[in-house]
N, C-alpha and C positions, 0 to 999 in steps of 0.2 A: 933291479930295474923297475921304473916306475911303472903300472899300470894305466893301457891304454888302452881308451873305449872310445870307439868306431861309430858315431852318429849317422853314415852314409845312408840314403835314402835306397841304395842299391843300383850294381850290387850292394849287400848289407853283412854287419857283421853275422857270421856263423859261433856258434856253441863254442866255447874252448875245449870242452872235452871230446866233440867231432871231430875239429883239427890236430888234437894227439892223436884219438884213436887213427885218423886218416895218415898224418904221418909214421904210426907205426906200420901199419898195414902195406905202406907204398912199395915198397919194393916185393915183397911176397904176402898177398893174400891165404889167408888160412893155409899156410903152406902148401899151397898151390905150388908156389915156383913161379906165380908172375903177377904182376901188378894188376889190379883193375884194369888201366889203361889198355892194355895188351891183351885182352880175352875177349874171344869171339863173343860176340851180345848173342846168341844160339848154341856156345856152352853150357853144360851143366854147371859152374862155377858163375858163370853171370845170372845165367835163370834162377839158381836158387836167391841171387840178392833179389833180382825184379819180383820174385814169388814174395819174397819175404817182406820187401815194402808195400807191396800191394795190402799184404796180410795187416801189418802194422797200422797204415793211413786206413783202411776199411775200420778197424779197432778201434781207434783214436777216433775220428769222423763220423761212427756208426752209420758207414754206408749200406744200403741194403743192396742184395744180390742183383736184385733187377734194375743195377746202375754199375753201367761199365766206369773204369776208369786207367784212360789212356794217358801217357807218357810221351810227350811229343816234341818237335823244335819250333823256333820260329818264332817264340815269346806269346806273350798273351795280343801282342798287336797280330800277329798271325788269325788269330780269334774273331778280332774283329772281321774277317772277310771269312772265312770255316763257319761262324753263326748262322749268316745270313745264307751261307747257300747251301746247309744242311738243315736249319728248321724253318726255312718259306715253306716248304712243301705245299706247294700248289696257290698258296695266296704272294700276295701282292706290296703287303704293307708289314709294316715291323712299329712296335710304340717304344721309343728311348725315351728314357729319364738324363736330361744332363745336369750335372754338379759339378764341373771341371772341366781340366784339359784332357784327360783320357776318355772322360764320355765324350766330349767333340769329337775326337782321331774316330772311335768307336762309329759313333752317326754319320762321319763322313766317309768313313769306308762303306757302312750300309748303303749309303745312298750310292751306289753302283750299282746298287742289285735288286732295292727294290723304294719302295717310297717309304721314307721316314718321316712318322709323326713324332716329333718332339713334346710326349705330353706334360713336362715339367721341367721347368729348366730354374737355379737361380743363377745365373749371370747376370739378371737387374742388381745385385750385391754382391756383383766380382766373386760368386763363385763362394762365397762364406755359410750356406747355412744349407740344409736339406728341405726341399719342398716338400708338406705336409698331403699325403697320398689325398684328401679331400680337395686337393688341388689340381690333382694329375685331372687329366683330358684325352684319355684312352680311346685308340679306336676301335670300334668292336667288331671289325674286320682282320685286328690283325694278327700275323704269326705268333708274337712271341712278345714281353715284357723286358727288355734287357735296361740293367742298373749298373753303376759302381758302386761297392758297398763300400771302399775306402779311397777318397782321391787323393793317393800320394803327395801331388806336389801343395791341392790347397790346404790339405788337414780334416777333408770334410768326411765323415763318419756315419753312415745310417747304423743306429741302435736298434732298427727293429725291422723286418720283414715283409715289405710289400705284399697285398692280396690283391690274385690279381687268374682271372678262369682261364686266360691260357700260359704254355708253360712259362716261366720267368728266368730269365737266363742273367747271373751274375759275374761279374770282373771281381774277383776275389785277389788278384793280385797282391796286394799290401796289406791286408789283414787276417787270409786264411789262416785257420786252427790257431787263432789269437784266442777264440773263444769256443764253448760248445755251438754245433750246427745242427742243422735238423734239414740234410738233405734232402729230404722229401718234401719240402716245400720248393724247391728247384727240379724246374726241367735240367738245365746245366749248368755249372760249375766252371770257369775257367781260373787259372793263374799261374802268372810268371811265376818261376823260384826263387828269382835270385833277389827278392825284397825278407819272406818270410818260411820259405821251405828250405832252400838251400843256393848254389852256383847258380850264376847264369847259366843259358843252355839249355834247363828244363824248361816245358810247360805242362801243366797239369789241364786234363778234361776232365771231369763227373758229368757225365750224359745219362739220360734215362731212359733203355731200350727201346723203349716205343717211336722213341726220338730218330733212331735210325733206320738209314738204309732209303732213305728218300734224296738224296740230295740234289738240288737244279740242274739240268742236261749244261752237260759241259764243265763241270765244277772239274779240276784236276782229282787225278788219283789220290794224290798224299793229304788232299783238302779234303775227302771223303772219311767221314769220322767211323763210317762201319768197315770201313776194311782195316782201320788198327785197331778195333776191338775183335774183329775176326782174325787177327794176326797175334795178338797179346801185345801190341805197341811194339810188335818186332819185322813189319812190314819190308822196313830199311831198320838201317843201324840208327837208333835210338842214342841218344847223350849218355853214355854209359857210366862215363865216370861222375856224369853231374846226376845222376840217378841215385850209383854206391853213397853219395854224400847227402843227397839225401833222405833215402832210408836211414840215413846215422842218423839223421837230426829227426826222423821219426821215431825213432827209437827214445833218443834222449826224451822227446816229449813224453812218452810212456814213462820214462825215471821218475818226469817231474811229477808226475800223479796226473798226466791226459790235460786236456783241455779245459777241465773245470779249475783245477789248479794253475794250468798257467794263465789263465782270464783275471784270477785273483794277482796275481804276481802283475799282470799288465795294468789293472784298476788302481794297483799301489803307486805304479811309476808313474801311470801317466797324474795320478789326485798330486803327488808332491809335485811336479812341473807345472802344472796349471795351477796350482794352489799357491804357488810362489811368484807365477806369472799377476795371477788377480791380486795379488797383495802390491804392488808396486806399480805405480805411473813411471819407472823407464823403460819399461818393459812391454809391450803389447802384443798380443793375440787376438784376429781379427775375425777368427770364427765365430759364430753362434754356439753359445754357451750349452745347450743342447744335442750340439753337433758333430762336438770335437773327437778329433780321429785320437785314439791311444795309441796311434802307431807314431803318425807324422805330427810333429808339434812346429807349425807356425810361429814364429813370431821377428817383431821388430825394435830395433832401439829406439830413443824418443829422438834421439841425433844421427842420423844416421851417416854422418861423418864419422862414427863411431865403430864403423860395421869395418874396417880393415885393423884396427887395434883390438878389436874385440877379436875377432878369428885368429888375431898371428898370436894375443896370449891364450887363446883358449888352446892352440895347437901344441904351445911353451908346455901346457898344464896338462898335456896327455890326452885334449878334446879334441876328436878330429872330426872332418867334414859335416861342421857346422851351419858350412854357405846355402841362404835360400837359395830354391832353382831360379833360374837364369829369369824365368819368363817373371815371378814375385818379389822377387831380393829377399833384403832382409835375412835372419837365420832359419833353422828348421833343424829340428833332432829327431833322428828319427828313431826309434826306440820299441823294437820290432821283439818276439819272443828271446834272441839272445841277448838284447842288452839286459846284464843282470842290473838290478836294484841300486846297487853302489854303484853303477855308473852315472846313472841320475841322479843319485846324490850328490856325488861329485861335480856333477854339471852344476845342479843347482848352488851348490855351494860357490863354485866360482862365480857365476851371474852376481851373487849378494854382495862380493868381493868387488869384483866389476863396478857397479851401479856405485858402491858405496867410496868408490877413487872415482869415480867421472862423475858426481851426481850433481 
């Protein structure tokens, strides 16, 4: 059978060795006698997996002790309304950075709950490059700093770390443990799984104790981030099975040699895409050359009457979910810690094929 690699922006593909070990395991966990699925999240059989990823992603991540880290539903859109009404504590204003359409959704939920200052945006260039922090326009009233470090859909990518005196709250969503982190430069950490951890269903917090236990009068129960770290993320029933699949794939990361290792492995794939992108005019990427996400790869044909013959053989040739999102067109690969190496070869390989029958 021919080998097929899953481009999807996410959900995204997972490990191939997760998805064995997960189909072995389905029916009887460690001879349990019953699947993940079917085990009380308050068993000794599920708490030892929750113990056991917590241990790994702390490993991997070098989380330090005095940073909880919750396990939660609701996506990382859930985040955007959980921020605001757990670190205003007592102020009035929040500073967003926007670079996309997830920092919009982001600022517009804030703005329910308190005033948002917008202190960098590039939308004057549709959203293609990262505003240089000597540009940001901070207000010195506010709660909190929040950024995306990766905007899925436009490819935009911060390579380095905002400075910024109160805490700085990240949308990690599409690039977490792509690379090393140094969580102590975050107040918190959020992200979806199902781009770069694992299934949909998960969301991941990294909060910093001091952070908690304050949240705005009236915020719901389940939006209060200290009562699931005073619970262990077992408040309510937790995504159990999208939890087990994730700890797999934190684990796998530990095979690959941790995060400094797979940052190399994602530097490789993303230089051969881009490097074959700038070698050719039918091809374009409309990022800032500075900017570009290693995860999400933009790009366009120079015909784009081209763009439904181009998807139905890339599909022929084992490329799937190719299609730019809705709102950009165009293509987009998204090429996340499981796409191994050869699959962007193969990608790339085909475009050369492509360009050189339509050119």
């Amino acid at each position: 059978m021919e080998q097929i690699y899953n481009f999807s922006a996410g959900p995204a593909v997972l490990p191939r060795e997760v998805l064995q070990q997960a189909r072995d395991e389905m029916l009887d966990w460690h001879s349990s006698g019953m699947s993940v699925m079917e085990m009380s999240h308050r068993g000794k059989e599920f708490m030892s997996i929750a113990a056991q990823m917590e241990s790994d992603l702390r490993e991997l991540a070098n989380i330090p002790q005095n940073y909880k880290i919750l396990f939660l539903q609701g996506g990382a859109s859930s985040q955007f309304a959980m921020v605001p009404l757990n670190l205003l504590q007592g102020k009035t204003a929040a500073d967003y950075i926007n670079t996309g359409q997830w920092s919009t959704k982001a600022i517009e939920e804030a703005g329910r709950y308190c005033a948002v200052n917008v202190a960098a945006s590039s939308q004057d260039k549709n959203f293609t490059y990262v505003p240089l922090q000597t540009e940001w326009r901070l207000n010195p009233h506010a709660a909190y700093v929040h950024y995306t470090t990766n905007e899925t859909i436009g490819g935009v990518e911060f390579h380095w770390i905002p400075q910024t005196d109160v805490p700085l709250v990240a949308d990690m969503s599409s690039d977490i443990l792509s690379r090393p982190l140094d969580v102590t430069r975050y107040g918190l950490i959020y992200a979806g799984a199902q781009k770069n951890l694992g299934p949909a269903g998960l969301t991941l917090v990294i909060v910093r104790d001091d952070l908690l236990g304050k949240p705005l009068s009236g915020t719901p129960t389940l939006y209060d981030y200290q009562i699931h770290a005073q619970n262990d993320s077992m408040y309510n029933t937790p995504p159990t099975y999208a939890m087990y699949i994730t700890g797999l794939v934190f684990a796998w990361l530990k095979k690959q040699g941790g995060l400094a290792a797979m940052e190399k492995i994602n530097i490789t794939k993303a230089e051969l895409l881009y490097g074959y992108l700038d070698s050719t005019d039918f091809y374009h990427c409309p990022v800032a050359k500075a900017d570009r996400s290693r995860m999400n790869v933009p790009f366009t044909l120079k015909d784009a009457a081209l763009d439904g013959e181009f998807l139905k053989q890339a599909q022929q040739n084992g490329l799937l979910q190719l299609k730019g999102h809705r709102s950009v067109g165009g293509m987009r690969a998204s090429i996340y810690n499981a796409m191994p190496v050869a699959g962007v070869a193969k990608l790339v390989a085909f475009m050369k094929e492509f360009a050189s029958r339509h050119a």
